[in-house]
C-alpha positions as a Python dict, from the first residue, in 0.01 Angstrom:
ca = {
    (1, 'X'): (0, 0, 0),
    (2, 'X'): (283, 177, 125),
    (3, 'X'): (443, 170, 425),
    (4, 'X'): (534, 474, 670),
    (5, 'X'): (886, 497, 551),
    (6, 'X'): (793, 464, 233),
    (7, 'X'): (575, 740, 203),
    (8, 'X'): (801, 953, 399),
    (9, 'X'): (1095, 897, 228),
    (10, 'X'): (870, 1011, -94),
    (11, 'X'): (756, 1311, 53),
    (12, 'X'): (1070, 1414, 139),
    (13, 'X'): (1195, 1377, -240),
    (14, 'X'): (882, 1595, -317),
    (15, 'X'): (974, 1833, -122),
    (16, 'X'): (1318, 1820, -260),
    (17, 'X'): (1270, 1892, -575),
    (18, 'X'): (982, 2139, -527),
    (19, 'X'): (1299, 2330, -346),
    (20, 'X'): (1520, 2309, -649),
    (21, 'X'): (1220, 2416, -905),
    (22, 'X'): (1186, 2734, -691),
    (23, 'X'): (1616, 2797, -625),
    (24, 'X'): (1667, 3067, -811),
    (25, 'X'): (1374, 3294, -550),
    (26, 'X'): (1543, 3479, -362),
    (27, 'X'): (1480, 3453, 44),
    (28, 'X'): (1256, 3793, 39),
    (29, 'X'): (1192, 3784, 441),
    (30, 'X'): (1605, 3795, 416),
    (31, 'X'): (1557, 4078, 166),
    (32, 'X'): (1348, 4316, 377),
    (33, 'X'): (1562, 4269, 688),
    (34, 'X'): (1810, 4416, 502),
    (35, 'X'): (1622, 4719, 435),
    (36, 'X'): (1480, 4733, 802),
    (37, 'X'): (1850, 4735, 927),
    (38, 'X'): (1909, 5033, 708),
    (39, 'X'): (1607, 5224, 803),
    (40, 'X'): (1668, 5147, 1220),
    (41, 'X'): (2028, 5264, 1100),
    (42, 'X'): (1892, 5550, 964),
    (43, 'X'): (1672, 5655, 1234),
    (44, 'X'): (1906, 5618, 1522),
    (45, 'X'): (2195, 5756, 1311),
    (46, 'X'): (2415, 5461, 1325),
    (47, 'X'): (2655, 5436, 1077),
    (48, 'X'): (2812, 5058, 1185),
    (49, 'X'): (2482, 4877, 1151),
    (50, 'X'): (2418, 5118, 816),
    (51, 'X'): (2770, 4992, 627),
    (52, 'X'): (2707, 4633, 790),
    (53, 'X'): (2411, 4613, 467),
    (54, 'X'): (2643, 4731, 230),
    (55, 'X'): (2870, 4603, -2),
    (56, 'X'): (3237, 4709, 106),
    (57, 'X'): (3306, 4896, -206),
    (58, 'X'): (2971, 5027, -284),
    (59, 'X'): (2972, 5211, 92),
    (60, 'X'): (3331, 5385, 5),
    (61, 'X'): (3269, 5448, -380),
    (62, 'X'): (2964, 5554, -610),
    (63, 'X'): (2967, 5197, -813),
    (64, 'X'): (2659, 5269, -1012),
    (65, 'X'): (2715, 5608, -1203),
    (66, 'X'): (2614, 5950, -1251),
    (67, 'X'): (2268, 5851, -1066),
    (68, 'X'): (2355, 5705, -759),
    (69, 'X'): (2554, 5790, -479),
    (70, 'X'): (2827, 5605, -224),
    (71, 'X'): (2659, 5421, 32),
    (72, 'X'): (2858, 5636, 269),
    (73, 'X'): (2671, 5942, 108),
    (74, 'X'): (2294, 5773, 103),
    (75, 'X'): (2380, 5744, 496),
    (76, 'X'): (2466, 6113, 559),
    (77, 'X'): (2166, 6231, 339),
    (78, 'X'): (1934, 5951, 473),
    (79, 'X'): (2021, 6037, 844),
    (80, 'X'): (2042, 6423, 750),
    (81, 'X'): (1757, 6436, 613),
    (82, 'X'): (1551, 6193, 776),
    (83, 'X'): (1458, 5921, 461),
    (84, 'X'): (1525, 5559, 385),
    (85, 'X'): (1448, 5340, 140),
    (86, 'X'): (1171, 5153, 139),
    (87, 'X'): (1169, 4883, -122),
    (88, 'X'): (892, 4743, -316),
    (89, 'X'): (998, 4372, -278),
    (90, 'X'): (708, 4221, -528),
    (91, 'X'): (836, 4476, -787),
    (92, 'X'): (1144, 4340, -819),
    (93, 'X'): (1390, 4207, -1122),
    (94, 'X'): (1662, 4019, -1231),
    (95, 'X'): (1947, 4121, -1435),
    (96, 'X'): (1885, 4128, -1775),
    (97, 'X'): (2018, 3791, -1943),
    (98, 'X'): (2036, 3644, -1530),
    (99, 'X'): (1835, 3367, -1404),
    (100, 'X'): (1832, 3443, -1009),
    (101, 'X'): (2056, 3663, -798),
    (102, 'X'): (2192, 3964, -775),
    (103, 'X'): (1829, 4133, -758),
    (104, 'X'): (1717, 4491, -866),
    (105, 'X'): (1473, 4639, -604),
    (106, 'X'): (1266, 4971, -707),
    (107, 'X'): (1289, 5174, -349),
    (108, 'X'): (1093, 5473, -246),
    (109, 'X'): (1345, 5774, -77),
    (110, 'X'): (1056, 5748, 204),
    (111, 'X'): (1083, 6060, 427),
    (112, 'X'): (954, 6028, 798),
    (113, 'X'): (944, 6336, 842),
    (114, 'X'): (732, 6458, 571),
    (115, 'X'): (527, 6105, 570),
    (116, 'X'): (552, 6031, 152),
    (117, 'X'): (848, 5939, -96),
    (118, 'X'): (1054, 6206, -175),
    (119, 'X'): (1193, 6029, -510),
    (120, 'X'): (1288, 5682, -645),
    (121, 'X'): (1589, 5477, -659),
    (122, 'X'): (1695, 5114, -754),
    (123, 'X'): (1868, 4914, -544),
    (124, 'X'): (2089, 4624, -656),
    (125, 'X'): (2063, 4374, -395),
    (126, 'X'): (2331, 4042, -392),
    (127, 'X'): (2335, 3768, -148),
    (128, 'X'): (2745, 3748, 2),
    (129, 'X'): (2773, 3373, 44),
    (130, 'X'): (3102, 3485, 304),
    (131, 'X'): (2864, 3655, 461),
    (132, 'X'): (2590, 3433, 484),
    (133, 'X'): (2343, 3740, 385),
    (134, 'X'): (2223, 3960, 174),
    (135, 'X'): (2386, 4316, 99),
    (136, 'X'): (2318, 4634, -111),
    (137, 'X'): (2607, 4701, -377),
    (138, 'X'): (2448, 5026, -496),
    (139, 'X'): (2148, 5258, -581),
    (140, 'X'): (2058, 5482, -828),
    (141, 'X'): (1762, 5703, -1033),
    (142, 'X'): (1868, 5548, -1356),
    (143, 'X'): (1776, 5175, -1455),
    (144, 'X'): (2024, 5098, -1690),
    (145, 'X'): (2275, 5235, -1448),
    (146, 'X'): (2192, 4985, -1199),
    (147, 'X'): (2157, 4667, -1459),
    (148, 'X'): (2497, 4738, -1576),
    (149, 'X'): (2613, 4724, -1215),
    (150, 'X'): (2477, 4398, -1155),
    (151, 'X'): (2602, 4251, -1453),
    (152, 'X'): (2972, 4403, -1367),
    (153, 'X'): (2868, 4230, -1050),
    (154, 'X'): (2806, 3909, -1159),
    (155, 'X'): (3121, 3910, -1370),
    (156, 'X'): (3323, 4041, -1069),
    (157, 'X'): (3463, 4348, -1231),
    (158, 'X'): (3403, 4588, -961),
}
């Protein structure tokens, strides 16, 4: 029989390692805050909180290619024109040859105005260990644009 201490002590290295078998899952609830952020940003046509998701080069230049746009451009549009994006977390992928992080996000360009998607983006989507969060480095129509971003990303060659 064990005792208390024991067993807790065993549960606790359960637990442990359950963690570790699951580490490279990214913090989704994290992940859609994000994307919240942008669309209250959005809405209320605030540009501080909007560049606050994004990574500090992606907001100033177009990182991902002839597809996507500067994250100071999605904000003009998106605030323009009254869309956001609206990701589809469960959808979502790793870099090709990546186990875990950075993350590519397929995203709706969700009008409120009209009520439906107006097209489709992807979103690569890195947590900032600096920052303690997690942070958009670019979007774009065009997968392959957006993989090779992440793995410039990963190799810090922005």
């Amino acid at each position: 029989m064990h005792s208390k201490t024991t067993t807790l002590t065993l549960l606790i290295a359960f637990c442990a390692s359950a963690g570790a078998a699951h580490a490279s899952q990214p913090d989704t609830a994290s992940m859609k805050r994000v994307f919240a952020k942008i669309e209250k940003a959005l809405r209320g046509k605030n540009e501080k909180l909007f560049k606050k998701q994004w990574h500090e080069k992606g907001y100033a230049k177009n990182l991902v290619g002839g597809s996507g746009l500067p994250g100071r451009a999605v904000f003009r549009q998106g605030s323009r024109k009254g869309w956001y994006l609206k990701p589809d977390i469960a959808k979502m992928r790793g870099v090709p040859g990546r186990r875990g992080g950075p993350w590519i996000i397929p995203c709706e360009i969700y009008s409120w105005k009209k009520q439906r998607a107006v097209d489709k983006v992807w979103a690569l989507v890195a947590y900032q260990r600096k920052l303690k969060r997690w942070i958009i480095v670019g979007a774009g129509e065009k997968l392959a644009q957006v993989e090779a971003l992440g793995t410039r990303y990963v190799k810090g060659k922005l």
